[in-house]
C-alpha positions in Angstrom: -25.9 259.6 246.1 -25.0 262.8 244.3 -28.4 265.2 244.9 -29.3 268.1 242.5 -30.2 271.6 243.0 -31.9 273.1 240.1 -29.9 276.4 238.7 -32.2 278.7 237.2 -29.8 279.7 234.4 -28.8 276.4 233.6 -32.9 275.8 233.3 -32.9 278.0 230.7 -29.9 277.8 228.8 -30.5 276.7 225.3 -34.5 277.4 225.8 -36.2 280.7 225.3 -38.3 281.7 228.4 -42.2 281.2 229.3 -44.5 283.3 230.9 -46.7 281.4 232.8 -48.7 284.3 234.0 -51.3 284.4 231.4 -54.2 287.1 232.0 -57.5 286.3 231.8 -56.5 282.7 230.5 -60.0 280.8 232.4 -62.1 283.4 230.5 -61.0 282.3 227.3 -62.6 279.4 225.2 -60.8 276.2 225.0 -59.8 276.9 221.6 -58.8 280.2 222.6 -56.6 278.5 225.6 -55.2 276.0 223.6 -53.7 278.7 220.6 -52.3 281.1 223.7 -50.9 278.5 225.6 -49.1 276.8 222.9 -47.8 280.3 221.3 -46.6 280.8 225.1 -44.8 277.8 225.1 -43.6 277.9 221.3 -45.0 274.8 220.3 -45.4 273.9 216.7 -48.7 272.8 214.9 -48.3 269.3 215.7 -48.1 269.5 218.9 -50.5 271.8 219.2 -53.2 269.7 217.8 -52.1 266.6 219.8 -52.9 268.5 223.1 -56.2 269.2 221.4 -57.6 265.9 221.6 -58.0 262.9 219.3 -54.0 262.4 219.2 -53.8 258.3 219.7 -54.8 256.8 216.9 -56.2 253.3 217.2 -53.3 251.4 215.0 -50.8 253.2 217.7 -53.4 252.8 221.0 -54.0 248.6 219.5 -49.8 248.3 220.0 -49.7 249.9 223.4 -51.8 247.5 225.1 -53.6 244.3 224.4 -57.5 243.5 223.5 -58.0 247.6 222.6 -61.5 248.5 221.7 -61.3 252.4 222.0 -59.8 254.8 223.3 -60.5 256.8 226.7 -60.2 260.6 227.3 -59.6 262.9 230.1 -59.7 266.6 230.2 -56.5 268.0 229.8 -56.3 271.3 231.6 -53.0 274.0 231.9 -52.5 275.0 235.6 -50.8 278.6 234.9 -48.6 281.1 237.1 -45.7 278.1 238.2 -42.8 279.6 239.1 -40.0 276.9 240.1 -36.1 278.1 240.7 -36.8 281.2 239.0 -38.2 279.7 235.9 -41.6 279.6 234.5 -43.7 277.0 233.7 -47.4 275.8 232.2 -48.3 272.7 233.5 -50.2 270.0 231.7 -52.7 268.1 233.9 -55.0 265.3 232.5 -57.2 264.7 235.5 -62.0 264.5 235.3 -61.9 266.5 238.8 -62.9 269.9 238.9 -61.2 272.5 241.2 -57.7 270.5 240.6 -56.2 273.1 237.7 -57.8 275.9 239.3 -56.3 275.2 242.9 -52.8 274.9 241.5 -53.1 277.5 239.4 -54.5 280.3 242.1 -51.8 278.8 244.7 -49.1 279.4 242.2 -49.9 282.9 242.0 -49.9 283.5 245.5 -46.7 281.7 245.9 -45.6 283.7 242.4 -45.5 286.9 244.3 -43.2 285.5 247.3 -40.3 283.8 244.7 -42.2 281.3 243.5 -41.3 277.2 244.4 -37.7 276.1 245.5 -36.9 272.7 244.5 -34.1 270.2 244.8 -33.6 266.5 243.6 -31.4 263.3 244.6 -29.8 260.9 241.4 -32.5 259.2 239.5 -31.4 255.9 241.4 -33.9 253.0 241.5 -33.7 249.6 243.2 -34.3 245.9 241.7 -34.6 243.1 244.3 -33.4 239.6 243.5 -35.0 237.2 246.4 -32.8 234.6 247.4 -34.4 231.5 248.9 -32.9 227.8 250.6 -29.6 229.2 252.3 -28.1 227.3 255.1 -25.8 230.4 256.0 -27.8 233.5 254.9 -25.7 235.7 256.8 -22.3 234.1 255.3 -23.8 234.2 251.9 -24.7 238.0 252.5 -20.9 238.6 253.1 -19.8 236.2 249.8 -22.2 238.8 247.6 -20.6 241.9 249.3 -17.3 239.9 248.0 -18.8 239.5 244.8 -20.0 243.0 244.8 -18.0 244.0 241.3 -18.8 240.8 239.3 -22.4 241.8 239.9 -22.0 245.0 239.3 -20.3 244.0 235.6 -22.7 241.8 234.9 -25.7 244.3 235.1 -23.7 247.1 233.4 -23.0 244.9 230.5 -26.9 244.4 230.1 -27.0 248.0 228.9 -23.7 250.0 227.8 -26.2 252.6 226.2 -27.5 253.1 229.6 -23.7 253.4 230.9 -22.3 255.4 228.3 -25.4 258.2 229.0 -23.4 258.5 232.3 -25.6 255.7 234.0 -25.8 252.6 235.0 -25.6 250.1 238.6 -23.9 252.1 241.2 -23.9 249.7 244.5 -25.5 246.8 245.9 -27.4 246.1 249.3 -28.4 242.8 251.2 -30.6 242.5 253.6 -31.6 238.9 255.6 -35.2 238.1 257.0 -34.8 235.7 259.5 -38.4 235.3 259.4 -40.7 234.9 256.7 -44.3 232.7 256.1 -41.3 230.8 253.9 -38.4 230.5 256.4 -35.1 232.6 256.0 -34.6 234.4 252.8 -32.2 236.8 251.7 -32.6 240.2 249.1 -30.4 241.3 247.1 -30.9 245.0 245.7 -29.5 246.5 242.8 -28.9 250.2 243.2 -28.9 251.5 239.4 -28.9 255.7 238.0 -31.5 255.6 235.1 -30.8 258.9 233.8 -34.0 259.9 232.2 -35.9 257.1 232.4 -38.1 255.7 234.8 -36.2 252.4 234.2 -38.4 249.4 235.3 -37.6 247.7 231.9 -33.8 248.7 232.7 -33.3 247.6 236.4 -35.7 244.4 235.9 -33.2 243.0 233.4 -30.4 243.7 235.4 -31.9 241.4 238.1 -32.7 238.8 235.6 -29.4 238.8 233.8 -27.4 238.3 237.5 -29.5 235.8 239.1 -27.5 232.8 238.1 -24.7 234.7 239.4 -26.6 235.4 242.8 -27.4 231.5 242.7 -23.9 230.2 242.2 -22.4 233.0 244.7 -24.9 232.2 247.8 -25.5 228.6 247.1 -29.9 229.2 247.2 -32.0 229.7 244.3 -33.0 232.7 243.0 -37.0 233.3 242.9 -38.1 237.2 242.4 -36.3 239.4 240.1 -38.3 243.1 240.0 -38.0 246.8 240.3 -39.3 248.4 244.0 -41.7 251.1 243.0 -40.4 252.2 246.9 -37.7 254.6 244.8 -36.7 256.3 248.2 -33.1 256.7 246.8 -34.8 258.8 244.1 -36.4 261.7 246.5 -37.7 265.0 245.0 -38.6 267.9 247.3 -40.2 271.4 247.6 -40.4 274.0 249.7 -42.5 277.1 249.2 -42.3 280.4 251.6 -45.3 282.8 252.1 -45.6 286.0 253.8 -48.9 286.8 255.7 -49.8 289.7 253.1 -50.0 287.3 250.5 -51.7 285.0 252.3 -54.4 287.3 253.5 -58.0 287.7 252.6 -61.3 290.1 252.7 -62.4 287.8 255.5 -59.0 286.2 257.2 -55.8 287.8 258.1 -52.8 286.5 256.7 -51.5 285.3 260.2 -55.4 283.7 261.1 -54.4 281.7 257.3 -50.9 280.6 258.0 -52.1 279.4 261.7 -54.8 278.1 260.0 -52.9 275.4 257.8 -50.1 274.9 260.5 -53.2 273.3 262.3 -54.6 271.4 259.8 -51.6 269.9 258.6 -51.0 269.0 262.4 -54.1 266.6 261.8 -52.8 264.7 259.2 -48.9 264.8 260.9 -50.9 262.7 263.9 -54.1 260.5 262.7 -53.5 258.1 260.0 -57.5 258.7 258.9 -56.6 262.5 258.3 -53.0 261.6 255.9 -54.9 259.7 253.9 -56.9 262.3 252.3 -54.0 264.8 253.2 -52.1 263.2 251.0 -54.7 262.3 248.2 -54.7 265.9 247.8 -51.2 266.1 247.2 -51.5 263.4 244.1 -54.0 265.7 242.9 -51.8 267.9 241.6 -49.1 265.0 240.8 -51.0 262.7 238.9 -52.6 265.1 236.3 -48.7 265.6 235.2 -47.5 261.8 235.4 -50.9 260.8 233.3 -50.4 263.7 230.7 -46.7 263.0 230.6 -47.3 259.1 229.5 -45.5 257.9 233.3 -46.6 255.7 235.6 -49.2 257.5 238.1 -49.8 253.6 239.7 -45.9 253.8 240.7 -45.8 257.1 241.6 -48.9 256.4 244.1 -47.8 253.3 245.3 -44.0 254.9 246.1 -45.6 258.1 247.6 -48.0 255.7 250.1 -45.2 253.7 250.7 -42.6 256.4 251.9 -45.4 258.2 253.7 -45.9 255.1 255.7 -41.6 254.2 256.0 -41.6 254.8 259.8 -44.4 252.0 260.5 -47.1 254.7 260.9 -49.0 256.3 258.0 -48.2 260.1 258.1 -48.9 263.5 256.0 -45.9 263.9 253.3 -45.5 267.4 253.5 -44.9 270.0 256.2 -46.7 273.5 257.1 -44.7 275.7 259.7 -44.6 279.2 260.8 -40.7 280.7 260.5 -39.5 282.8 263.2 -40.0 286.2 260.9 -43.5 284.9 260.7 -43.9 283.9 257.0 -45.5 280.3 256.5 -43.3 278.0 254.9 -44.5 274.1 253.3 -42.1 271.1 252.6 -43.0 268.1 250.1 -40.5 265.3 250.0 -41.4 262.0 248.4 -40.1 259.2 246.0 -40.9 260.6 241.9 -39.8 257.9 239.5 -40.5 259.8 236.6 -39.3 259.6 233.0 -39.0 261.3 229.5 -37.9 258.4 227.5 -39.8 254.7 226.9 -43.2 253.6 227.3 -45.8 256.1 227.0 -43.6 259.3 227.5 -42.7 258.5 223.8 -45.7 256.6 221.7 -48.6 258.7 223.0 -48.3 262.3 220.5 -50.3 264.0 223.8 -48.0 262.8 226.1 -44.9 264.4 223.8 -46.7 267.4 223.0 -47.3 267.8 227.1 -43.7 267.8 227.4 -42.8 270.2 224.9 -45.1 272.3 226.5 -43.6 272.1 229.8 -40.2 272.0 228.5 -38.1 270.2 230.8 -34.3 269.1 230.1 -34.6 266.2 232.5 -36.5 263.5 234.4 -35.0 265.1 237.5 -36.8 268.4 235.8 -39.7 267.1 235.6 -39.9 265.1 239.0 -39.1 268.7 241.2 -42.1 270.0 238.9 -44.5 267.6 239.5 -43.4 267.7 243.5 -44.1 271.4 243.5 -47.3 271.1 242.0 -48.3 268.7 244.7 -47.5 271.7 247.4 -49.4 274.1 245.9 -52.2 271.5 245.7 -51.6 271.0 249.4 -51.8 274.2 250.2 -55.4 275.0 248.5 -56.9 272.4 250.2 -55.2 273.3 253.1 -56.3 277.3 252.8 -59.8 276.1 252.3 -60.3 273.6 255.0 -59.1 276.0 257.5 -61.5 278.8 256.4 -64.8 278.2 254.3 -64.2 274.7 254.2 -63.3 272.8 251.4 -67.1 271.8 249.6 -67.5 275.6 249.0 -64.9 276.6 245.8 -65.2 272.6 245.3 -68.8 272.6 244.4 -68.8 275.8 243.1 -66.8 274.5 239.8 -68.3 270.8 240.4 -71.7 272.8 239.3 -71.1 272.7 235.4 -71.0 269.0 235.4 -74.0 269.1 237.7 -75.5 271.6 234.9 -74.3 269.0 231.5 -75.8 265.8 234.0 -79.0 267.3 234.3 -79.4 267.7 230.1 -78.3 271.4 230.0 -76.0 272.1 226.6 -74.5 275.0 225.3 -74.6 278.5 226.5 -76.9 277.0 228.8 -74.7 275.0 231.1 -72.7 278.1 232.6 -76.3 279.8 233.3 -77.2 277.1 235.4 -74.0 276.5 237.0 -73.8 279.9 237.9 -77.2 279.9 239.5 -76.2 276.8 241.5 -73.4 278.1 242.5 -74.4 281.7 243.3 -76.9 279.7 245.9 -74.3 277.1 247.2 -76.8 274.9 246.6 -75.3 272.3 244.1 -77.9 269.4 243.3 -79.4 267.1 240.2 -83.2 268.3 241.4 -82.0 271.8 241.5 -80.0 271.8 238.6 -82.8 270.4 236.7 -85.7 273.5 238.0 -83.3 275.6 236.4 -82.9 274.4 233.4 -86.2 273.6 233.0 -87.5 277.5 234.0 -84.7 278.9 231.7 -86.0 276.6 228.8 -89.7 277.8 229.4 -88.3 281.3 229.6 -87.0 281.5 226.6 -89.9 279.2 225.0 
């Protein structure tokens, strides 16, 4: 499958640039964020005000799902400083954790000052599977569907020539037999269909509908499943990021202390199952805030990423921390991104629009080496903290304001007692609430 390497220029042809250093950008109020982000970005009114909250109404929310009541809101944060093939970026991330937009934001400047994120794509292929069931001769009806390879492939490109005339469309097909099953021999078919810029469930799960009788009358068994794998490992986005040890050092750590550092703790999660886990549920911190705010599918893009970090029968960290010969520390994120900018979400929710004005992207491809590069840098603060002050330190430290609104504090008063909590290191509800009570008799 063809794979893509993203061109700076062509990144930016057609699209005036963005500075995604923006000074001073946490001290500002959320107002204040909002108008310099958006003027940053170019983003008219409209979109502006959808990224300010409020932007589903409950006519549009009631025709997205079923049984609506409400509607439920999440933080949406800008993670600042991206730079990704040369180009800028500001990244919209809807996530209720604190320290996520932070992280990425503070890693992006380090990495900023070394060239930034290098990034690199495969097609936007995804997979349907068509389960074939009752066969006498599986392996001789495997060989009569490689035969019947281009009447398949006709009969799925038919189901969408918009899809096809976009440059799209089914590419190939694979068969695989189980010999064993808890249902005796079955066979798979799999569809191998480009999406373009969609994240094409709807697309490659009526493909497999619309060739099952085919399937049926080829093979001689009946047809039983018909669905999209959410495994999109034809569909790969990677990252790579390269640091020297001046950028990595600190008041208290050399930069060659920091780069052994995360070589070793990424060696944890390379080895013991228990470790990856979390490794990697620190990489989706910095994926998912983009896939919610875009409108995708964060429950596809988790299950694919667990998936393919689990494709060699053991559970294992997705990325990689070395130490290059000229001693610079170099990380390496490939996973399945099934991402989209068209259907679904991407296009009813006004937010989720607005998000991707704001990030600007010309493709799914675009946005899937974005989202993968986020996930580095997000690696690579937890990373950076674990193997120094540990991780609860900065974690806590910005998890104090909701300890401060929990305990009843509001207004000005919630960054006075976060600050004292966190001054302290000493982040708790009973601690939280002397504070607040001492400042309130203070000022009584």
């Amino acid at each position: 499958m063809a794979e893509r390497t993203t061109d700076k220029v062509a990144l930016g042809k057609g699209r005036s640039s963005i500075n995604s250093r923006l000074e001073n950008f946490r001290d500002l109020s959320p107002s204040e964020r909002l108008a310099r982000a958006t003027m940053a970005a170019g983003l008219t009114p409209e979109s502006r005000d959808a990224l300010a909250g409020a932007a589903l109404p409950m006519q549009l929310a009631n025709g997205m799902i079923e049984n609506v009541v409400g509607v439920f809101e999440l933080p949406l944060g800008v993670a600042t400083n991206f730079t990704i093939n040369g180009r800028d970026y500001l990244i919209p991330m809807a996530v209720e954790e604190p320290s996520v937009v932070a992280a990425a934001s503070y890693m992006a400047r380090i990495a900023r000052g070394c060239g930034g994120f290098i990034t690199s794509s495969s097609a936007p292929i995804m997979r349907a599977q068509v389960q074939v069931l009752a066969l006498t001769d599986p392996y001789g009806a495997r060989a009569r569907l490689f035969s019947g390879r281009d009447e398949i492939i006709e009969a799925c490109n038919a189901k969408d020539k918009v899809l096809v005339g976009l440059g799209g469309g089914c590419r190939d097909i694979e068969v695989q037999v189980f010999d064993s099953s808890p249902v005796g021999t079955m066979l798979v078919l799999h569809l191998l269909v480009d999406v373009r810029d969609a994240m094409g469930a709807n697309t490659v799960n009526t493909m497999a509908e619309a060739v099952a009788p085919i399937v049926e009358r080829i093979t001689g068994g009946t047809v039983r499943l018909r669905i999209l794998s959410n495994l999109a490992d034809l569909r790969l986005a990677r990252a790579t990021v390269r640091l020297t040890p001046q950028a990595l050092a600190t008041g208290d750590f050399s930069g060659e202390r920091m780069a052994r550092g995360i070589v070793e703790a990424c060696a944890l999660a390379i080895v013991d199952p228990y470790r990856a886990a979390t490794h990697n549920k620190g990489i989706m911190n910095g994926i998912d805030p983009i896939v919610v705010a875009t409108g995708n599918d964060w429950r596809a893009i988790e299950a694919g990423a667990h998936a393919y970090a689990a494709r060699n029968g053991r559970y294992t960290a997705l990325s990689r921390w070395e130490i290059a010969p000229d001693g610079n520390l170099v990380g390496t994120l490939e996973m399945p991104m099934a991402l989209g900018l068209v259907g679904g979400a991407t296009k009813t929710h006004p937010a989720a629009r607005a998000a991707l004005q704001l990030l600007a992207v010309g493709s799914a491809q675009e946005l899937a080496e974005v989202a993968v590069a986020v996930g580095l840098a997000q690696n690579m603060a937890a990373l950076r903290a674990l193997a120094t002050e540990g991780i609860q330190r900065g974690h806590m430290a910005l998890h104090a304001r909701n300890i401060a609104i929990v305990a009843g504090a509001s207004g000005a008063e919630i960054e006075l007692v976060a600050q004292e909590l966190a001054s302290h290191h000493d982040v708790r509800m009973d601690r939280a609430q002397e504070i607040l009570a001492r400042l309130r008799a203070e000022k009584a």
